[in-house]
MDTraj code that builds the backbone (N, CA, C; nanometers):
import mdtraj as md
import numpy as np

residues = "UNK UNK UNK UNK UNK UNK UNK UNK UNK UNK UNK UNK UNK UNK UNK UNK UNK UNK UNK UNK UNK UNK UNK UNK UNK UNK UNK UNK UNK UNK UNK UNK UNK UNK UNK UNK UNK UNK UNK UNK UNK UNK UNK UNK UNK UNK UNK UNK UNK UNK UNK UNK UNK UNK UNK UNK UNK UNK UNK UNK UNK UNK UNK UNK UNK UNK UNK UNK UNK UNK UNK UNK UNK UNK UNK UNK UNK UNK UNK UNK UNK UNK UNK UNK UNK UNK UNK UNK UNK UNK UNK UNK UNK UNK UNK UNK UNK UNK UNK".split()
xyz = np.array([
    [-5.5462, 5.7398, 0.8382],
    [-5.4585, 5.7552, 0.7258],
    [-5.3278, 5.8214, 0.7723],
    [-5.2219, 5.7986, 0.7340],
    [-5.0958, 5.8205, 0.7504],
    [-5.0572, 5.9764, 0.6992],
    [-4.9654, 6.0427, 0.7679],
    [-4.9828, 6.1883, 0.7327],
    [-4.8653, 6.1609, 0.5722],
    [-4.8884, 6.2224, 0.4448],
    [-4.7933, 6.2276, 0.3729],
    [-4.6662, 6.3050, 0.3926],
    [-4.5341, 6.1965, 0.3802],
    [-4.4233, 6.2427, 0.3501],
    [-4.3219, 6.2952, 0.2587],
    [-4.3318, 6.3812, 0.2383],
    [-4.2358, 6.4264, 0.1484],
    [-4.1046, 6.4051, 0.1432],
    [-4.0282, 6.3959, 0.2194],
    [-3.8519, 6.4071, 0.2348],
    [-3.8315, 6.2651, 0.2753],
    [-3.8344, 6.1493, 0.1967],
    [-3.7919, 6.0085, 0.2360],
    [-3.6448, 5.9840, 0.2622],
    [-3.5636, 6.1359, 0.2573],
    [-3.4103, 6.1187, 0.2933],
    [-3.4248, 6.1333, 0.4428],
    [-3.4920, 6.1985, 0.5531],
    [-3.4573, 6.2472, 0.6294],
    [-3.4867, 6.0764, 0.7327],
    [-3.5869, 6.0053, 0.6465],
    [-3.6624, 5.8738, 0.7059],
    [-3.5501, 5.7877, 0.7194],
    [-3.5241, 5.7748, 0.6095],
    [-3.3675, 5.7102, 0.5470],
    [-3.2548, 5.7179, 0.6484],
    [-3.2378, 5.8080, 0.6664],
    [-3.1253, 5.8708, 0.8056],
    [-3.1833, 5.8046, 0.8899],
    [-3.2721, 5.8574, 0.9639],
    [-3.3173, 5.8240, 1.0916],
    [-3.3333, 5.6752, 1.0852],
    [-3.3510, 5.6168, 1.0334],
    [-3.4045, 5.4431, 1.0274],
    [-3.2355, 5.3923, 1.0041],
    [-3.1630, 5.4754, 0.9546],
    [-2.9807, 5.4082, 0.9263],
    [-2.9185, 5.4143, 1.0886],
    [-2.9540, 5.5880, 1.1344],
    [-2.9026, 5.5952, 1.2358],
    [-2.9176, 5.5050, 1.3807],
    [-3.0689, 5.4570, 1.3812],
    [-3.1276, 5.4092, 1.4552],
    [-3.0542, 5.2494, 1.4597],
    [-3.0724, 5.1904, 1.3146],
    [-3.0328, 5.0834, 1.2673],
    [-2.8332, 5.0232, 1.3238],
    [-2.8021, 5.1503, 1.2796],
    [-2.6225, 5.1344, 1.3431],
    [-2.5954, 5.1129, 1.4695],
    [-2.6802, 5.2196, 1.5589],
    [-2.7050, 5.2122, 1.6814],
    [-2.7268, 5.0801, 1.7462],
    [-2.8338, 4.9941, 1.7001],
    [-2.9075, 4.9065, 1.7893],
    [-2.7333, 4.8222, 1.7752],
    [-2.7526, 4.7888, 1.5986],
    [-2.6383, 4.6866, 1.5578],
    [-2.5141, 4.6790, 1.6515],
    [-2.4651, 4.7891, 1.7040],
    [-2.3736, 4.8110, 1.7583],
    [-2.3907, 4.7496, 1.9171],
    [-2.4991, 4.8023, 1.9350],
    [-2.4621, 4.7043, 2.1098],
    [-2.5404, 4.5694, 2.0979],
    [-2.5454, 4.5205, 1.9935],
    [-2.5855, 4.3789, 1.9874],
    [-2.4475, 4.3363, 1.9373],
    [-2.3342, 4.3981, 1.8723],
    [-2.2192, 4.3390, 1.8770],
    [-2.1186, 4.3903, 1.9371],
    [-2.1410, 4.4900, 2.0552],
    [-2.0825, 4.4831, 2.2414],
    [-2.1244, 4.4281, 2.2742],
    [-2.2217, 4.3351, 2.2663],
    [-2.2866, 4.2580, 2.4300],
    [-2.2219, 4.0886, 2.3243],
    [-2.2301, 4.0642, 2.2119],
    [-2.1413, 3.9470, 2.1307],
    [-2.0219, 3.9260, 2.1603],
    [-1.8933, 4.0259, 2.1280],
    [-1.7895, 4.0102, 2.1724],
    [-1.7357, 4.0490, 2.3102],
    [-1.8114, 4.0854, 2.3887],
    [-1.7956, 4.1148, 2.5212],
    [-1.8604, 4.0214, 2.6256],
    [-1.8771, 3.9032, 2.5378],
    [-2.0060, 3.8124, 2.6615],
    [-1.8534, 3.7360, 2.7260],
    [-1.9014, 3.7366, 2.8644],
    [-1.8107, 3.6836, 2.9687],
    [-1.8167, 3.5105, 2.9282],
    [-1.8757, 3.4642, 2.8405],
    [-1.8755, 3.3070, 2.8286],
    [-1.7678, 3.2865, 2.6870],
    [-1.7100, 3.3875, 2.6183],
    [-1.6839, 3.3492, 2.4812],
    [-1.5498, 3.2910, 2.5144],
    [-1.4976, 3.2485, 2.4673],
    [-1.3215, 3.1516, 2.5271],
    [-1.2446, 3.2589, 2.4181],
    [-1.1324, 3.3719, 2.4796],
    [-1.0448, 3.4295, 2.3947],
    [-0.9479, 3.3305, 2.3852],
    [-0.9020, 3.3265, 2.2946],
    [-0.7301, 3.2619, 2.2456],
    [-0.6119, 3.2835, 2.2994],
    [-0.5490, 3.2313, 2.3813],
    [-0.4124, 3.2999, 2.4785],
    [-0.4632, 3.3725, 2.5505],
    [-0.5756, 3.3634, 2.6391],
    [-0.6066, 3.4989, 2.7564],
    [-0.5471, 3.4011, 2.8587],
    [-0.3895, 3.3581, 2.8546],
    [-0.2904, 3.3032, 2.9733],
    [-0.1697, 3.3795, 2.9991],
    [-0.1305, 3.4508, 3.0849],
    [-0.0250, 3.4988, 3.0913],
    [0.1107, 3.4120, 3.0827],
    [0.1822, 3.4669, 3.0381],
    [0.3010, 3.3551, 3.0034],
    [0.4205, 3.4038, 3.1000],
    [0.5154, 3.3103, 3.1440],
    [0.5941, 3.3347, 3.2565],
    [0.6658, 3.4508, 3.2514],
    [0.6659, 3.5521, 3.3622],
    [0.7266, 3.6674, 3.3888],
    [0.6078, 3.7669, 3.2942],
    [0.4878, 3.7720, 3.2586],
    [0.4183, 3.8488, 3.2421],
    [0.3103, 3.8994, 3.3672],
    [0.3285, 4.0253, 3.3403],
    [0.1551, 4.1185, 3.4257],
    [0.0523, 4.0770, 3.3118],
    [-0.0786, 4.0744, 3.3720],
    [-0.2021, 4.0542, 3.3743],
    [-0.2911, 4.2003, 3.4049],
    [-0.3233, 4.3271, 3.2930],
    [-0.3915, 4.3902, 3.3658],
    [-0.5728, 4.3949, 3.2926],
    [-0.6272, 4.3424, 3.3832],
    [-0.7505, 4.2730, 3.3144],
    [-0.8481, 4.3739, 3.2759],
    [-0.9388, 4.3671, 3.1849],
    [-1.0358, 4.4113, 3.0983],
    [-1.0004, 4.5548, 3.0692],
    [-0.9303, 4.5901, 2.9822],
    [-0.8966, 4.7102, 2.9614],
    [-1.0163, 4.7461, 2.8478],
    [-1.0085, 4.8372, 2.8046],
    [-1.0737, 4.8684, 2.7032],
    [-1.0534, 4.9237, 2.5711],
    [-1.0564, 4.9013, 2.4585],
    [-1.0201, 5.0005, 2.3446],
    [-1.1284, 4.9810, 2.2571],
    [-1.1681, 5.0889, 2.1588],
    [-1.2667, 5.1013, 2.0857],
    [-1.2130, 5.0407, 1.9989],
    [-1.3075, 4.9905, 1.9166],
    [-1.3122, 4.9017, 1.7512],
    [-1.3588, 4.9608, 1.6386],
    [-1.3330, 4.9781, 1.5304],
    [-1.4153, 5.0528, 1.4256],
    [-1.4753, 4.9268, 1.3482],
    [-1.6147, 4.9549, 1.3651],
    [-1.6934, 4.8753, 1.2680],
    [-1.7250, 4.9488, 1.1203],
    [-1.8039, 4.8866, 1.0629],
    [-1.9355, 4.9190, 0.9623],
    [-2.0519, 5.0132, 1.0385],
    [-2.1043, 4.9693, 1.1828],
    [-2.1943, 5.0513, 1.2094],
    [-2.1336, 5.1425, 1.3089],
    [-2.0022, 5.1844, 1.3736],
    [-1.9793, 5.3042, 1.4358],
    [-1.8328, 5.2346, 1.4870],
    [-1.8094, 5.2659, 1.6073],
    [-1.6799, 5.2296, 1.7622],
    [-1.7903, 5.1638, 1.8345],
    [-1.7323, 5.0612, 1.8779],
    [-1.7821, 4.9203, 1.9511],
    [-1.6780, 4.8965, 2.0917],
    [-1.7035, 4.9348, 2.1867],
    [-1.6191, 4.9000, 2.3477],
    [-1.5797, 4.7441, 2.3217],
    [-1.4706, 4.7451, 2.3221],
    [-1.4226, 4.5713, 2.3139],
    [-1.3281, 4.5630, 2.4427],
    [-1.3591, 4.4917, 2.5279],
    [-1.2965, 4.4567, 2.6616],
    [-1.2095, 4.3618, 2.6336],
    [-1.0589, 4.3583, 2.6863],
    [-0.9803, 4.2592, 2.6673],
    [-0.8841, 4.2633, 2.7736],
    [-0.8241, 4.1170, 2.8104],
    [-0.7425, 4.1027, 2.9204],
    [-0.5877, 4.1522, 2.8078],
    [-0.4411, 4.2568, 2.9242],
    [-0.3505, 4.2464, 2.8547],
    [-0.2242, 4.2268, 2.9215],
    [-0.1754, 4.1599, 2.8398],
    [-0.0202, 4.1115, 2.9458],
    [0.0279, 4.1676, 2.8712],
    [0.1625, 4.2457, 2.9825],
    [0.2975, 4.3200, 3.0074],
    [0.3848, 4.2175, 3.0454],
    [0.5103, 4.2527, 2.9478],
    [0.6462, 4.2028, 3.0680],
    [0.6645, 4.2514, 3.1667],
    [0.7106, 4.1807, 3.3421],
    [0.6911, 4.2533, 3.3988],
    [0.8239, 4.3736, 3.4566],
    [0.9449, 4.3358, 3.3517],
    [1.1027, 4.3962, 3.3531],
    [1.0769, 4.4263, 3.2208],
    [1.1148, 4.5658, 3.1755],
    [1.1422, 4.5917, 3.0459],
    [1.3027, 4.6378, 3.0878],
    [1.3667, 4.5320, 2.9419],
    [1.5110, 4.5940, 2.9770],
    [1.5385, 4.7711, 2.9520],
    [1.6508, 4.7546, 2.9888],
    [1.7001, 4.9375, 3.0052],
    [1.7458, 4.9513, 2.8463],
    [1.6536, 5.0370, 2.7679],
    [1.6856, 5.0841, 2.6498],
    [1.5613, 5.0233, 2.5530],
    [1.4818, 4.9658, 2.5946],
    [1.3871, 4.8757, 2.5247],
    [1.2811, 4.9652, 2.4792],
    [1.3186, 5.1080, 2.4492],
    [1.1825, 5.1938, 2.4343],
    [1.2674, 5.2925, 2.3746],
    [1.2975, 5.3781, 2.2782],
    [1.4086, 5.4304, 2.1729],
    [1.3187, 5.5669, 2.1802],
    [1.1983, 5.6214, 2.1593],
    [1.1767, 5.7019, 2.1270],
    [1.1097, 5.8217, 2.2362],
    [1.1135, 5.9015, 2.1748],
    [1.0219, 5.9866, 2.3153],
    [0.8624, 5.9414, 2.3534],
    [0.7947, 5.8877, 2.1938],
    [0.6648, 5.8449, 2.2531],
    [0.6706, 5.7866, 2.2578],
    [0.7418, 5.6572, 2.2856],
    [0.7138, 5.5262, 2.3469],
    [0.7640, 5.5647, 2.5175],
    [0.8147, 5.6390, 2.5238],
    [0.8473, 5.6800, 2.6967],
    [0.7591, 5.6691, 2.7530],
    [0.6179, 5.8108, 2.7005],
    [0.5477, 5.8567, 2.7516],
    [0.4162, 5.7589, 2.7717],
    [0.3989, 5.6535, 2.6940],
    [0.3615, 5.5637, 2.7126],
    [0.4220, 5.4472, 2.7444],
    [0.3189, 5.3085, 2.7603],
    [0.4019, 5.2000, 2.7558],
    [0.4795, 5.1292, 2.6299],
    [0.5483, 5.0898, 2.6494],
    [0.6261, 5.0382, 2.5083],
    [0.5430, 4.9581, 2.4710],
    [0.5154, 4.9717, 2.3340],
    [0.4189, 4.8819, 2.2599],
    [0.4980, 4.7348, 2.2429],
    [0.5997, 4.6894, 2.1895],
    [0.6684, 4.5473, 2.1611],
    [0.6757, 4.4887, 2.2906],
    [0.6218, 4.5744, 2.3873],
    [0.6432, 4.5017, 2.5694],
    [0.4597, 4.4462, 2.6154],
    [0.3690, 4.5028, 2.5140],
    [0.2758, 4.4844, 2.5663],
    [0.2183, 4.3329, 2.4491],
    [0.1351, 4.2725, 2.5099],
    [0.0513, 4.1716, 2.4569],
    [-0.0770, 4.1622, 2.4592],
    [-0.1604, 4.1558, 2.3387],
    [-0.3166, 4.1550, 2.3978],
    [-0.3468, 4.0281, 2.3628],
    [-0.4497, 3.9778, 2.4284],
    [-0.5425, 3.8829, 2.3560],
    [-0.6214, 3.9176, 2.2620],
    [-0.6233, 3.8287, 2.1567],
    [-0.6927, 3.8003, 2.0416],
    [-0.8597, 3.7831, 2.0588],
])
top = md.Topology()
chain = top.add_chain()
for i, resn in enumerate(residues, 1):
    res = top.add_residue(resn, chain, resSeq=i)
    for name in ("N", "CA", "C"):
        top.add_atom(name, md.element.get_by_symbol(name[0]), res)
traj = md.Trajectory(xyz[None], top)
């Protein structure tokens, strides 16, 4: 016989938490399968290529690692970046990701 439970919230949690978890690297290993064909993963003339970068995704069940190839121009003209945080990083209107 099964021991009785009292607190069916704490079950609840644990079976959600568990549940988000799995969900989640069954949709990292989906959008990350090396066979899926991205849309424009071609660099276009006078672009860098710096391959599989990474940025997190916000799902329904947590942040999901989504690997993606991204092209740079490889000349940004002189003035093409206006602010202090675009300095300190790369200029965002210079970068391209695949879809």
């Amino acid at each position: 016989m099964l021991p009785e439970v009292k607190n069916l919230e704490a079950v609840e949690l644990g079976l959600r938490a568990a549940m988000n978890r799995d969900l989640r690297g069954v949709l990292e290993q989906l959008l990350n399968d090396p066979g899926v064909v991205v849309p424009e993963d071609q660099g276009r003339p006078g672009e860098k290529c710096h391959r599989a970068r990474g940025k997190d995704m916000e799902t329904i069940f947590g942040s999901v690692p989504l690997w993606r190839n991204y092209y740079r121009q490889a000349f940004i003209p002189r003035g093409g970046c206006s602010t202090t945080s675009e300095i300190s990083s790369p200029c965002p209107r210079f970068w391209r990701r695949t879809t």
